[in-house]
C-alpha positions as CSV (number, residue, x, y, z in Angstrom):
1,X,68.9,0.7,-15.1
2,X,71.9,-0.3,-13.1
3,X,69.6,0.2,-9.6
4,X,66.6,-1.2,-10.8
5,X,69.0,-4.4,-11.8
6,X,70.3,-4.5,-8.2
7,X,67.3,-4.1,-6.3
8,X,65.6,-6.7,-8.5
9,X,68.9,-9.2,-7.9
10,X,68.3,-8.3,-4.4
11,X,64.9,-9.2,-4.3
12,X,64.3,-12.5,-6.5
13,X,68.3,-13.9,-5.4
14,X,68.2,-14.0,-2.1
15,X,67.9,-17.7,-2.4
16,X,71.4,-17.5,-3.4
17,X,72.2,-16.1,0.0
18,X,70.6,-17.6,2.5
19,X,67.8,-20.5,2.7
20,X,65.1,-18.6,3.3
21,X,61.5,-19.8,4.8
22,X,59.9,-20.1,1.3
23,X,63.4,-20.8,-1.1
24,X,61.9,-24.6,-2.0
25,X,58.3,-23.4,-1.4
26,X,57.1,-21.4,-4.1
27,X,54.2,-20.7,-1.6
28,X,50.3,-19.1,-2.9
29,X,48.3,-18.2,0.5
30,X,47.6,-21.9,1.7
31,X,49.7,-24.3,-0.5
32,X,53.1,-25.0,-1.9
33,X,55.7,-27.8,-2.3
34,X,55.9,-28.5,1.3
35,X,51.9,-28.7,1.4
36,X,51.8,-30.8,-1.3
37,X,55.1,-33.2,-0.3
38,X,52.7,-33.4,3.3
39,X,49.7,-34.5,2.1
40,X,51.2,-36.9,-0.3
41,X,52.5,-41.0,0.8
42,X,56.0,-40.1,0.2
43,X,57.8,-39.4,3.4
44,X,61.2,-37.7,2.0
45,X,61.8,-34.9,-0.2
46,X,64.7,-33.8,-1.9
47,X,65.5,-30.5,-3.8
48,X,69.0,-30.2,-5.7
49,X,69.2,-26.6,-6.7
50,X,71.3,-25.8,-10.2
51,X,73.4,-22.5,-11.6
52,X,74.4,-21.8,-14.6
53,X,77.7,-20.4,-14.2
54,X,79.8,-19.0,-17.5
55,X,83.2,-20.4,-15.5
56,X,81.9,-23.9,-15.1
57,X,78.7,-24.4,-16.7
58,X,76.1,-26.1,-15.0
59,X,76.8,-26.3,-11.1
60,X,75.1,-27.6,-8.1
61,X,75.1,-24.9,-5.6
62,X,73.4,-27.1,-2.8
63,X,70.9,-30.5,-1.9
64,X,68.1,-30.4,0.4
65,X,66.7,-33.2,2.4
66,X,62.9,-32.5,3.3
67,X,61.4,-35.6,5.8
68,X,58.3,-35.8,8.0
69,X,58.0,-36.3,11.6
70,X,57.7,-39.7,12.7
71,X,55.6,-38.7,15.8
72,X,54.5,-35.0,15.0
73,X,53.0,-35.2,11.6
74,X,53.0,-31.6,11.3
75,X,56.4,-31.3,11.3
76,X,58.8,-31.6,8.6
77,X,62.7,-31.7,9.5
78,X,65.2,-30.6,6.7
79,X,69.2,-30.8,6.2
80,X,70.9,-28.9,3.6
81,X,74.5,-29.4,2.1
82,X,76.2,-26.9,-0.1
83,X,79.0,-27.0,-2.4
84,X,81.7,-25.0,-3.2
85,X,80.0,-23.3,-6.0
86,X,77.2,-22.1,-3.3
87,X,77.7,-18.1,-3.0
88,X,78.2,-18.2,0.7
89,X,81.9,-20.0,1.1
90,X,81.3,-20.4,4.7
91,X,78.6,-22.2,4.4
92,X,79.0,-25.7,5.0
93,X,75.3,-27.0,5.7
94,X,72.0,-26.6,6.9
95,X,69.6,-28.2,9.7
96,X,66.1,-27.1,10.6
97,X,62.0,-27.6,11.1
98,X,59.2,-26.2,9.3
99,X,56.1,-26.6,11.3
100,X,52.1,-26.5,10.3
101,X,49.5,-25.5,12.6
102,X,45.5,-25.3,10.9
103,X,47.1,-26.1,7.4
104,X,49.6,-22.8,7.4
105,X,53.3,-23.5,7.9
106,X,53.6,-21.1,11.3
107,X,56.8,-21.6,12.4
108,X,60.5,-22.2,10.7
109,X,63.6,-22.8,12.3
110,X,67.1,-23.1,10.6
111,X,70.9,-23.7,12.2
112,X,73.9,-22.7,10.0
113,X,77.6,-24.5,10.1
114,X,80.6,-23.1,8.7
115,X,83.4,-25.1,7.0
116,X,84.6,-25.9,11.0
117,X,81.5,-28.0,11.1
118,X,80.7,-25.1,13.8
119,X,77.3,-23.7,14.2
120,X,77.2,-20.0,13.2
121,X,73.5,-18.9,12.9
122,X,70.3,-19.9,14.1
123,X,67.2,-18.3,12.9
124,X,63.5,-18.6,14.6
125,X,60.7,-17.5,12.5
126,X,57.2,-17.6,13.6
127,X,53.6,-16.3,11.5
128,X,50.2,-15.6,12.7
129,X,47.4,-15.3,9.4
130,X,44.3,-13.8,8.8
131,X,42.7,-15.1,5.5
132,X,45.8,-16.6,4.9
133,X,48.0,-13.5,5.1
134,X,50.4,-12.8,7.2
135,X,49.7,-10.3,9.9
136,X,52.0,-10.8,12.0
137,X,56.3,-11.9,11.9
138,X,58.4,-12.6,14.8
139,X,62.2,-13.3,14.1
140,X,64.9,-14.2,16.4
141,X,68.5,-14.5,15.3
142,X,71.6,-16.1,17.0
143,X,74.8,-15.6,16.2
144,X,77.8,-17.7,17.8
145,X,80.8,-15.6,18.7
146,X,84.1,-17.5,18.8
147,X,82.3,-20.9,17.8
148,X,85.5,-22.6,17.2
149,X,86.9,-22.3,20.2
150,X,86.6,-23.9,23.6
151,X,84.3,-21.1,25.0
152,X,82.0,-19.3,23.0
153,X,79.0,-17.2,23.1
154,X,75.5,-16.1,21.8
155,X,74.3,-12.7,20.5
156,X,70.4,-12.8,20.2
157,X,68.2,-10.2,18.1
158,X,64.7,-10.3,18.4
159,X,62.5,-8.7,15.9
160,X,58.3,-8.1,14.9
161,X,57.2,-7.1,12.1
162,X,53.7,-6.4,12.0
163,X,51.1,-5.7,9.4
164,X,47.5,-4.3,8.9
165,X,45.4,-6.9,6.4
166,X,42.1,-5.8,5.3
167,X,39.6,-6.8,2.4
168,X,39.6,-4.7,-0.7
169,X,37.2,-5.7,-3.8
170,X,38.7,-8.8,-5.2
171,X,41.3,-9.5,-2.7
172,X,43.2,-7.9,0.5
173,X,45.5,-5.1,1.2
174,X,48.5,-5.9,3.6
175,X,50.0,-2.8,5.0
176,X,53.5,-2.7,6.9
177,X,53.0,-0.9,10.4
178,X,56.9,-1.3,11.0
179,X,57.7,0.2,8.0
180,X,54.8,2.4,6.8
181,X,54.7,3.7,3.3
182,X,55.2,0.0,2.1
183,X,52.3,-2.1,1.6
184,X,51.1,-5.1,-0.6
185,X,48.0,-6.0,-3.1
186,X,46.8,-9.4,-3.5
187,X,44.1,-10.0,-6.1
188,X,42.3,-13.0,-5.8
189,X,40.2,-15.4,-8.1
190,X,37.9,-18.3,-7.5
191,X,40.5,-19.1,-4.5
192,X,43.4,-18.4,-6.1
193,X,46.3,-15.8,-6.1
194,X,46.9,-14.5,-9.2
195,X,49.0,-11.3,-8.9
196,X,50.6,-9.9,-5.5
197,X,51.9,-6.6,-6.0
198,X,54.6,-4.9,-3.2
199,X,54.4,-0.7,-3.2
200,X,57.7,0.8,-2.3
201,X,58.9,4.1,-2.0
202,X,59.9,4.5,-6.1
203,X,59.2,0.9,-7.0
204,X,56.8,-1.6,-7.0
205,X,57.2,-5.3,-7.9
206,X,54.6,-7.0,-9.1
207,X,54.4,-11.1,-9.3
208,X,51.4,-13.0,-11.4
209,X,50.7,-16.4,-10.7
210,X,49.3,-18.8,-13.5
211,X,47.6,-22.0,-12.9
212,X,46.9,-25.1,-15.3
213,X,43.2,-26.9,-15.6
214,X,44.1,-29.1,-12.3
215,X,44.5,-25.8,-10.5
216,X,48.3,-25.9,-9.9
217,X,50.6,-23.0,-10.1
218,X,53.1,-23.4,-13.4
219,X,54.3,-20.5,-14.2
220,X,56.0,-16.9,-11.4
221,X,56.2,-14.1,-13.5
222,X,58.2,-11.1,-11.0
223,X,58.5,-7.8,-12.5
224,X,60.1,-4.7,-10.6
225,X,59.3,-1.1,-12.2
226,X,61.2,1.8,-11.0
227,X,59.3,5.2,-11.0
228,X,62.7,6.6,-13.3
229,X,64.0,3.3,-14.1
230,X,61.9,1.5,-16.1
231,X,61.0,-2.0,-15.7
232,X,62.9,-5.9,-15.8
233,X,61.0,-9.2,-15.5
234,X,62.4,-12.5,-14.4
235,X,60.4,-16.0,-14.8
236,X,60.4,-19.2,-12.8
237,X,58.2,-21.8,-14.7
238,X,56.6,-25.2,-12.3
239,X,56.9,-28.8,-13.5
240,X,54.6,-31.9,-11.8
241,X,54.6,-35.6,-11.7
242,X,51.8,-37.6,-13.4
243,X,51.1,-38.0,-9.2
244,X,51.0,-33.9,-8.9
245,X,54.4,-34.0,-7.0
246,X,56.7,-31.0,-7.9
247,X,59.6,-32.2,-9.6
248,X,61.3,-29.6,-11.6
249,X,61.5,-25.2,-11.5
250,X,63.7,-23.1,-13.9
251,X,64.5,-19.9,-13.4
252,X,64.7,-17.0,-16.2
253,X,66.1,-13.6,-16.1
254,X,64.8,-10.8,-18.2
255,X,66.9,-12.1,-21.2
256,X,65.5,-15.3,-21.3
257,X,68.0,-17.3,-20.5
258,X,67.6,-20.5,-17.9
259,X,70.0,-19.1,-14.5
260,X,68.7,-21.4,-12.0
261,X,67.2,-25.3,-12.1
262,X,65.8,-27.2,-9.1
263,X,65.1,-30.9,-9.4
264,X,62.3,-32.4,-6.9
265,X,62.7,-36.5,-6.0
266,X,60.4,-38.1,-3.6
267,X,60.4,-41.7,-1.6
């Protein structure tokens, strides 16, 4: 139980350790918060994200900033802050771009400062889609060496990871050429996504998608089984305005109990 609990922290916690291209999205093949902030009036998004910590209670870990481009209206430019409670201490804040291209978000960009107010990381991440799956992933990474002194310099890594997507009955079958033996099942009905399920070597995780009348997604139900471990689920559950605007996610671990709270406001 003890591996199945840390691959499974792993897996649905990254959030916790990096912003990560979907963190805020809660993404289902062509939609998700950032599709539905962009096709609204509202021109600003923010998203405070919530712990529950047992030394202080209820913390803020960090506030995002979403805003659309002025001139490029498939751009939208974000800032992050986060506090001392965030899990990364170094981390001071946040600037980057999502971009859309045909109604996908294609490309994401994010710059990281330390407590200097120094830059430390930049990450480039581009998609290409077939049916709304994503065949192909390029990543580049630079770090900053020495960033708070007078001189400094870059280290770049470049990385593609690329996968084979084909239709299966009732959905499609996304296969990882880097890293074969691991593929993914999505099952879809009348449009929707309603389970995605990711085969490991030992484990699977499977995540169901539930939808209300209007067609919008309410309820992420992850579960990770191990092959001699057993199984854990973990639950985020969607809130929307009277508009259709996100405006509130919790997050539950296997126990039940709330870990995690982000509040959506819009101008």
């Amino acid at each position: 139980m003890k591996n199945i609990l840390f691959i499974l922290f792993v897996l649905v916690s990254s959030i916790n350790y990096a912003q990560e291209f979907d963190s805020d999205l809660f993404p289902v093949l062509n939609s998700s918060s950032l599709h539905i902030f962009k096709d609204s009036e509202m021109s600003k998004m923010t998203v405070e994200t919530y712990r529950n910590s047992k030394e202080h209670g209820t913390v803020m870990e960090s506030k995002a900033t979403y805003r659309k481009g002025k001139i490029n209206t498939d751009r939208i430019n974000f800032n992050i802050k986060y506090s001392e409670f965030y899990v990364l201490e170094d981390r001071k804040k946040s600037l980057g771009k999502y971009e859309f291209r045909d109604g996908a978000l294609f490309k994401y960009e994010r710059t990281d400062f330390d407590n200097n107010n120094a830059r430390s990381l930049t990450l480039y991440q581009n998609y290409i889609y077939q049916n709304d799956i994503v065949t192909r992933e390029n990543i580049r990474t630079k770090e900053y060496v020495a960033a708070g002194s007078v001189e400094f310099d870059t280290v770049v890594y470049r990385d593609t990871v690329i996968y084979d997507v084909v239709d299966i009955d009732g959905g499609y079958k996304q296969t990882n050429l880097t890293d074969p033996g691991v593929y993914t099942i999505f099952e879809i009905q009348n449009g929707q996504l309603i389970r995605k399920t990711v085969h490991m070597e030992g484990f699977n995780e499977q995540v169901n998608y539930t939808y209300d009348s209007k067609g919008r997604l309410v309820k992420i139900t992850h579960t990770l089984t191990g092959e001699d471990t057993g199984s854990i689920s973990t639950t985020t559950e969607l809130n929307y305005t009277i508009d259709g605007l996100l405006n509130e996610t919790k997050f539950y671990d296997e126990s039940g109990e709330m870990l995690e709270r982000k509040v959506f406001s819009y101008k």
